[in-house]
BALOBA-1460 file (C-alpha; in Angstrom, 3 decimals):
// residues 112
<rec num="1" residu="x" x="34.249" y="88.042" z="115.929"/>
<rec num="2" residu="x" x="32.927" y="84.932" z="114.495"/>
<rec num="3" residu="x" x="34.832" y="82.628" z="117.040"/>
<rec num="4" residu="x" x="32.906" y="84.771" z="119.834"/>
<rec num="5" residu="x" x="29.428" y="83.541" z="118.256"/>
<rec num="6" residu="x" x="30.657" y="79.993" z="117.687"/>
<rec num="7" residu="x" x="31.421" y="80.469" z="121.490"/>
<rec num="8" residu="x" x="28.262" y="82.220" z="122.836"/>
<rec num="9" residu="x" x="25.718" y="79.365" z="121.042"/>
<rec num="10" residu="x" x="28.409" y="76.405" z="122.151"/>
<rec num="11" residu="x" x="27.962" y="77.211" z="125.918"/>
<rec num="12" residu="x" x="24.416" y="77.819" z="125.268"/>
<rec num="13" residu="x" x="23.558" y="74.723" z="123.263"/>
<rec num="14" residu="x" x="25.647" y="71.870" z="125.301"/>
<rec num="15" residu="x" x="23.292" y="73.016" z="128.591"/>
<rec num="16" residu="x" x="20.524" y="72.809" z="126.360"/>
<rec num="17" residu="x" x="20.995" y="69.373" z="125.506"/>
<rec num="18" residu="x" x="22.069" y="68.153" z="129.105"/>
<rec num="19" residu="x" x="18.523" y="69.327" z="130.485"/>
<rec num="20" residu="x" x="16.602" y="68.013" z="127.446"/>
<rec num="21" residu="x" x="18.260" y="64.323" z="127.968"/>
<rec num="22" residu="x" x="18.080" y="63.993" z="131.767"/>
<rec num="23" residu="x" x="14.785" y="65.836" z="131.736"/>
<rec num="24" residu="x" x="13.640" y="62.874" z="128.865"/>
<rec num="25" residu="x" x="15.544" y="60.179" z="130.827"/>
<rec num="26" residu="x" x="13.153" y="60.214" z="133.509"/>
<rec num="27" residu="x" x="10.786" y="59.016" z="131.875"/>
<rec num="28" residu="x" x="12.110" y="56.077" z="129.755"/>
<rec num="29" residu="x" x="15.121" y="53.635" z="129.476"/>
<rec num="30" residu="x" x="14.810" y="54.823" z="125.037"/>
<rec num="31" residu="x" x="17.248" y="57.567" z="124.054"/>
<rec num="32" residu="x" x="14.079" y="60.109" z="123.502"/>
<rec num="33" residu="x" x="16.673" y="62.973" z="124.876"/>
<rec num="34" residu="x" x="19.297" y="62.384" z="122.048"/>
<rec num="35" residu="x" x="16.701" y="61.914" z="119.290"/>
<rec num="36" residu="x" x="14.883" y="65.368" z="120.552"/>
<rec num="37" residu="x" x="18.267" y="67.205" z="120.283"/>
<rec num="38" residu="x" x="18.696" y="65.942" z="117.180"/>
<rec num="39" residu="x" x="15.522" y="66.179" z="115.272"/>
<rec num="40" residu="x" x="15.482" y="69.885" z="117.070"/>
<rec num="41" residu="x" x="19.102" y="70.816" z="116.088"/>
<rec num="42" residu="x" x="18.343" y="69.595" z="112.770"/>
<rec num="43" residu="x" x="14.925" y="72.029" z="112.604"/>
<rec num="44" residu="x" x="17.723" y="75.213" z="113.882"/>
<rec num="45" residu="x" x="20.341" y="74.491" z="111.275"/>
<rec num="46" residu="x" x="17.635" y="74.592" z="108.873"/>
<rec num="47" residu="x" x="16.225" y="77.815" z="109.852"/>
<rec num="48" residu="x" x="19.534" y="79.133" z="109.046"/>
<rec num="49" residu="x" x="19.570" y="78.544" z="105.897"/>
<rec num="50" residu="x" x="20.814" y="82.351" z="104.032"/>
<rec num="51" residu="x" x="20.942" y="83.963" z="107.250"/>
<rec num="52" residu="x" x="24.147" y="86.462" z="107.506"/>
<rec num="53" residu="x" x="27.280" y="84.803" z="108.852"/>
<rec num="54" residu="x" x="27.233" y="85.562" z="111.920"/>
<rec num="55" residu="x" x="24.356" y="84.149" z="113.009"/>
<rec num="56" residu="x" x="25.460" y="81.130" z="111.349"/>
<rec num="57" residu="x" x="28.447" y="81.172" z="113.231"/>
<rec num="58" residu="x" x="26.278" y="81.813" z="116.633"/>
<rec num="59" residu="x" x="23.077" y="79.526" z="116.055"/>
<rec num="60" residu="x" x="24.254" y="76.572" z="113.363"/>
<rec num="61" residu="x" x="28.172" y="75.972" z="114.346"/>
<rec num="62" residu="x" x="28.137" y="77.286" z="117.934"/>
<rec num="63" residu="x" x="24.620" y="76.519" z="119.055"/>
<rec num="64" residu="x" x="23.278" y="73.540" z="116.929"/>
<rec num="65" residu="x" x="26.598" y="72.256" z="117.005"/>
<rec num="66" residu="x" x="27.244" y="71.133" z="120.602"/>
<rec num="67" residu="x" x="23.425" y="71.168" z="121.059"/>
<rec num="68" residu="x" x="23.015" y="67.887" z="118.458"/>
<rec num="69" residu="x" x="24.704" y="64.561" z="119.763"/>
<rec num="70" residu="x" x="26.155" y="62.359" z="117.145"/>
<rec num="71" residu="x" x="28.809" y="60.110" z="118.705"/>
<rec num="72" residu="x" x="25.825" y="59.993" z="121.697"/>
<rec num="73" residu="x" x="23.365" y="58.987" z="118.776"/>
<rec num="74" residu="x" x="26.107" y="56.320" z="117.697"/>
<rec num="75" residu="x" x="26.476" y="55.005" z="121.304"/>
<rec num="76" residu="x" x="22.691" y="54.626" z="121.791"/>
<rec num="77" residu="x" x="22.780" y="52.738" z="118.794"/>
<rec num="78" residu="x" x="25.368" y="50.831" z="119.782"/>
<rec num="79" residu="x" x="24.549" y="49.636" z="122.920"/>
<rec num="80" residu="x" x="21.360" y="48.665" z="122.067"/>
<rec num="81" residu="x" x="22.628" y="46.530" z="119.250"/>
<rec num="82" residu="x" x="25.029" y="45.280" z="122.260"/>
<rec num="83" residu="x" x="21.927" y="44.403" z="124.461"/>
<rec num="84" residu="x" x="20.458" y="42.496" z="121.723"/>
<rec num="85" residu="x" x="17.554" y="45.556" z="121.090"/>
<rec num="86" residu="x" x="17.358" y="45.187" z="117.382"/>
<rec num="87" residu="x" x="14.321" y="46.756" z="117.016"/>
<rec num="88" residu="x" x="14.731" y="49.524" z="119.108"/>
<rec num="89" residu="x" x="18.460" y="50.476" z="117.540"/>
<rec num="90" residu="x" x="16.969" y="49.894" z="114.099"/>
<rec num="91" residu="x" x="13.765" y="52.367" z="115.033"/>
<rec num="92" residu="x" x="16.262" y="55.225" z="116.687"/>
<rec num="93" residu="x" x="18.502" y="54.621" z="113.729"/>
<rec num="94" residu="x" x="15.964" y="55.186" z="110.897"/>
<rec num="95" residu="x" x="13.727" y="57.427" z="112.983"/>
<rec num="96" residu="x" x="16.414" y="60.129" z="113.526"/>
<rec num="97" residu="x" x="18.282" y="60.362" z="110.246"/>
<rec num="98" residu="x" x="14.136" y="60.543" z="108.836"/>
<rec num="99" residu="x" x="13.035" y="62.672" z="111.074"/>
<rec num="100" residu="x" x="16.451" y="65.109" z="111.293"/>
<rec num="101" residu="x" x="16.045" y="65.318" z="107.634"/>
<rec num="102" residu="x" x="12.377" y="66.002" z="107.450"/>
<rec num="103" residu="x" x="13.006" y="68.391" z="110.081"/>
<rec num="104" residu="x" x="15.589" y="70.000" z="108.358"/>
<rec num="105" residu="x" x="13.758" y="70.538" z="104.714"/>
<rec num="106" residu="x" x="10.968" y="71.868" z="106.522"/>
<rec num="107" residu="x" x="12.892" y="74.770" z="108.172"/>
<rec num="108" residu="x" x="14.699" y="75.387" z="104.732"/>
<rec num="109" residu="x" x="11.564" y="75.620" z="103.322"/>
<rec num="110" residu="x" x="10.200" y="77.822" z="106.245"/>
<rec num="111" residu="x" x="13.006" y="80.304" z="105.686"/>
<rec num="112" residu="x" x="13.168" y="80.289" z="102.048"/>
C-alpha cells in the first residue's frame, strides 16, 4: 500500500514542479522555479515530521520527492559557474541550502 502513496504524491508533485518553473521562467533568466520547489518541498517534508507512514510515504517520498529538483539545482549551478555568473551560482547555492533548511526547521517546529 505504501508504494501506491509513493505513487499518488510522485505524479502529483513532478506536475507541480513543471508549472511552478515555467510559470517562474517567464519572468526571469534566474532559476527562481527550482529554488521555489525547493525551499517549498523542503517546508512539506518538514510538516511531516511524526506523521503516520503513510502519509510519509504519500506527501515526503512520493510528493516532495519528485516535487524538489536536486540534480536541476546542481545544473543551475553549474551552468552559471559555466557562464562565468559567480555571483549568481554562489547566491542560488547558499540561498537554497539556507533557505531549504530554514524552511524545513520551521515546519518541524510547526508540527511539533
Amino acid at each position: 500500500m505504501k508504494t501506491a502513496f509513493v505513487i499518488l504524491g510522485a505524479a502529483i508533485g513532478a506536475p507541480s514542479r513543471f508549472v511552478i518553473d515555467q510559470y517562474l521562467r517567464k519572468f526571469s533568466n534566474v532559476p527562481w522555479g527550482t529554488f521555489t520547489v525547493n525551499v517549498l518541498g523542503s517546508f512539506v517534508i518538514g510538516l511531516t515530521w511524526g506523521a503516520s507512514d503513510n502519509t510519509v510515504a504519500l506527501v515526503a517520498i512520493g510528493f516532495a520527492g519528485a516535487f524538489t529538483t536536486w540534480s536541476t539545482f546542481m545544473l543551475d549551478v553549474y551552468l552559471a559557474i559555466e557562464l562565468k555568473r559567480f555571483k549568481a551560482a554562489a547566491i542560488n547555492y547558499l540561498g537554497s541550502l539556507l533557505f531549504g533548511l530554514l524552511a524545513a526547521a520551521l515546519a518541524i517546529n510547526l508540527v511539533a
